[in-house]
Backbone as CSV, one residue per row, in Angstrom:
resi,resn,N_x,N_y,N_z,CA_x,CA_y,CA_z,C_x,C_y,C_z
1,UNK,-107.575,-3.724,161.464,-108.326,-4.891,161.063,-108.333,-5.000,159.546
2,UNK,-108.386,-6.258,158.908,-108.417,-6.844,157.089,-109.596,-5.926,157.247
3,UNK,-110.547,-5.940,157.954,-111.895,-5.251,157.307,-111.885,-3.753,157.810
4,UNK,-111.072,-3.095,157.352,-111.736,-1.598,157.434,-110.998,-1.619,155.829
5,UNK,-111.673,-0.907,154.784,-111.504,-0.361,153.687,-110.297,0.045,153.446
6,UNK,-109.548,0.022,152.558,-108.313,0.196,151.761,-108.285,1.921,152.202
7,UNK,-108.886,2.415,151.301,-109.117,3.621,151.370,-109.315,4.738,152.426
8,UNK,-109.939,3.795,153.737,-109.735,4.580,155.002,-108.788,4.339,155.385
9,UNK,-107.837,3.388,155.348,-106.537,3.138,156.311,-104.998,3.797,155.393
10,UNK,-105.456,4.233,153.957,-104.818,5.239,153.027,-105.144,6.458,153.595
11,UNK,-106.349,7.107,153.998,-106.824,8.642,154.395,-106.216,8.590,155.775
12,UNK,-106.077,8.115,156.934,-105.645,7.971,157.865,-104.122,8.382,157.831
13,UNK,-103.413,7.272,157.043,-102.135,6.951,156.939,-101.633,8.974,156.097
14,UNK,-102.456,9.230,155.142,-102.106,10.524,154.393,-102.203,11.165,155.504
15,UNK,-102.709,11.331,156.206,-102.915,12.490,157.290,-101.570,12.566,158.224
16,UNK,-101.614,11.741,158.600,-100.676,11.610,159.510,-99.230,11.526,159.101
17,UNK,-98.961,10.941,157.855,-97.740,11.104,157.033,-97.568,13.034,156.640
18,UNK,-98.943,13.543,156.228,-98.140,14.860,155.305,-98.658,15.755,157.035
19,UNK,-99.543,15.335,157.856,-99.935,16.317,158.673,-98.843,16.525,159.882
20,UNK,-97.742,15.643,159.803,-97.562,15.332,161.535,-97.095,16.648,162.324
21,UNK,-96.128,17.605,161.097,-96.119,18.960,162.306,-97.600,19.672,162.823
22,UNK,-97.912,19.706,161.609,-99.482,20.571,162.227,-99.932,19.391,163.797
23,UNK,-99.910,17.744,163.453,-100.502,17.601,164.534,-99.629,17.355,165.960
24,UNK,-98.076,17.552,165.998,-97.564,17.602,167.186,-97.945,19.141,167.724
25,UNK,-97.898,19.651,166.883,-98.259,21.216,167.056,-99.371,21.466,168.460
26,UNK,-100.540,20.492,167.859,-101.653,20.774,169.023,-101.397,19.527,169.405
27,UNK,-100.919,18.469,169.273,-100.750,17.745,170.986,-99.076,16.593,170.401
28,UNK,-98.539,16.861,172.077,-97.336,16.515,172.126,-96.681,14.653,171.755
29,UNK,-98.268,14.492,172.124,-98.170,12.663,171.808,-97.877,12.457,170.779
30,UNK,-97.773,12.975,169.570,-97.962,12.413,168.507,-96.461,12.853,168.000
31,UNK,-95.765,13.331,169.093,-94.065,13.854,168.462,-93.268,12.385,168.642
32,UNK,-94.102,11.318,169.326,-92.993,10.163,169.718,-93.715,9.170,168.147
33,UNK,-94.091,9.959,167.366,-95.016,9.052,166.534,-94.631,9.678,164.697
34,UNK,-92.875,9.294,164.710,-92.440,10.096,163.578,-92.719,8.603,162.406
35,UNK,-92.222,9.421,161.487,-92.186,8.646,159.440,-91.783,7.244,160.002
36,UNK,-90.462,7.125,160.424,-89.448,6.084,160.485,-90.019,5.392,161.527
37,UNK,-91.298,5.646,162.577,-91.593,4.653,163.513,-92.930,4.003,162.821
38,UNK,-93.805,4.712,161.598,-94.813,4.157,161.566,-95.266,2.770,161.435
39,UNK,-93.799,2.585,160.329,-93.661,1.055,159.928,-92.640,0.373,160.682
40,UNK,-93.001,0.436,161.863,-92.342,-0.851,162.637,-92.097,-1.868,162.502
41,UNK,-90.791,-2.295,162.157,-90.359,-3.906,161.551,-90.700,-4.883,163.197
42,UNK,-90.884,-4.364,163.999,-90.988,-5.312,164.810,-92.528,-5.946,165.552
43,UNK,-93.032,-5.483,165.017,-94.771,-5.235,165.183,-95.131,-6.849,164.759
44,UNK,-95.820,-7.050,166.041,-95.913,-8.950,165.845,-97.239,-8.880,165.199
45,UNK,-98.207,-7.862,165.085,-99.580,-7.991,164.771,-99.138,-7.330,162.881
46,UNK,-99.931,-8.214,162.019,-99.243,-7.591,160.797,-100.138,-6.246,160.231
47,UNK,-99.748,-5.557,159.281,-100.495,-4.568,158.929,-101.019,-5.201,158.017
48,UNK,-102.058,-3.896,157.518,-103.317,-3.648,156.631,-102.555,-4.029,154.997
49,UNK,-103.219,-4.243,154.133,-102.014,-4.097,153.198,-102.571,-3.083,152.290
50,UNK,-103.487,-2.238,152.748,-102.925,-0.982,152.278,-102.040,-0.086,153.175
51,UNK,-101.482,-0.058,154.286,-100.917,0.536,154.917,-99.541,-0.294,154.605
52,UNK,-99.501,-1.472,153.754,-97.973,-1.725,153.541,-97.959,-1.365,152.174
53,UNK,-98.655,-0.815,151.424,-98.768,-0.306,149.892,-98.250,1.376,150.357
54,UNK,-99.312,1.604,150.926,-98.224,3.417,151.689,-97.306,2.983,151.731
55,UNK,-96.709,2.181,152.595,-95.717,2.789,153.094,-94.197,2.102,151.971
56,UNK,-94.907,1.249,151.570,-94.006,0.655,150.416,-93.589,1.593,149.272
57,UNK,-95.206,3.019,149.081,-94.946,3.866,147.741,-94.248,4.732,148.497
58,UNK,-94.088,5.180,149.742,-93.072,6.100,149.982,-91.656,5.360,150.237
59,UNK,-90.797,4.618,149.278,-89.947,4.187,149.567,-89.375,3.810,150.970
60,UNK,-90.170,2.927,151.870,-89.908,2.541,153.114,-89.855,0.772,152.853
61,UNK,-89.975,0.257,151.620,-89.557,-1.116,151.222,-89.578,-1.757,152.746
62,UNK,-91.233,-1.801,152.740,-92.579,-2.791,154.228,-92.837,-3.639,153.629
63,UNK,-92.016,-4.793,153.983,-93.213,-6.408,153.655,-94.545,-6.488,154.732
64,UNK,-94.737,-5.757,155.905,-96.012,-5.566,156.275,-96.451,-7.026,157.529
65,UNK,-95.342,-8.011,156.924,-95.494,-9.703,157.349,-96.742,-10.089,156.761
């Protein structure tokens, strides 16, 4: 959602970007949930635009729609 805070959908996004072995580690769902799928170019619902600022500073060049 536009309304959850910049900053939580950055803490979220960090976690899951630097954490993901630790978290496939304890559960297997999150192995179908790599770097290269987060930013889905095909995603009809648009992202946050801090989650297209992530993913834009890790060189993944996301217009976000």
């Amino acid at each position: 959602s536009s309304h959850v805070p910049d900053h939580v959908v950055e803490d979220v996004l960090t976690i899951l970007w630097d954490q993901h072995e630790s978290l496939v580690n304890e559960n297997q769902d999150f192995s179908a949930w790599t770097r290269e799928r987060m930013n889905y170019s095909q995603n009809p619902i648009p992202y946050h635009r801090a989650a297209t600022r992530f993913f834009n500073a890790r060189g993944l060049n996301f217009s976000g729609r």
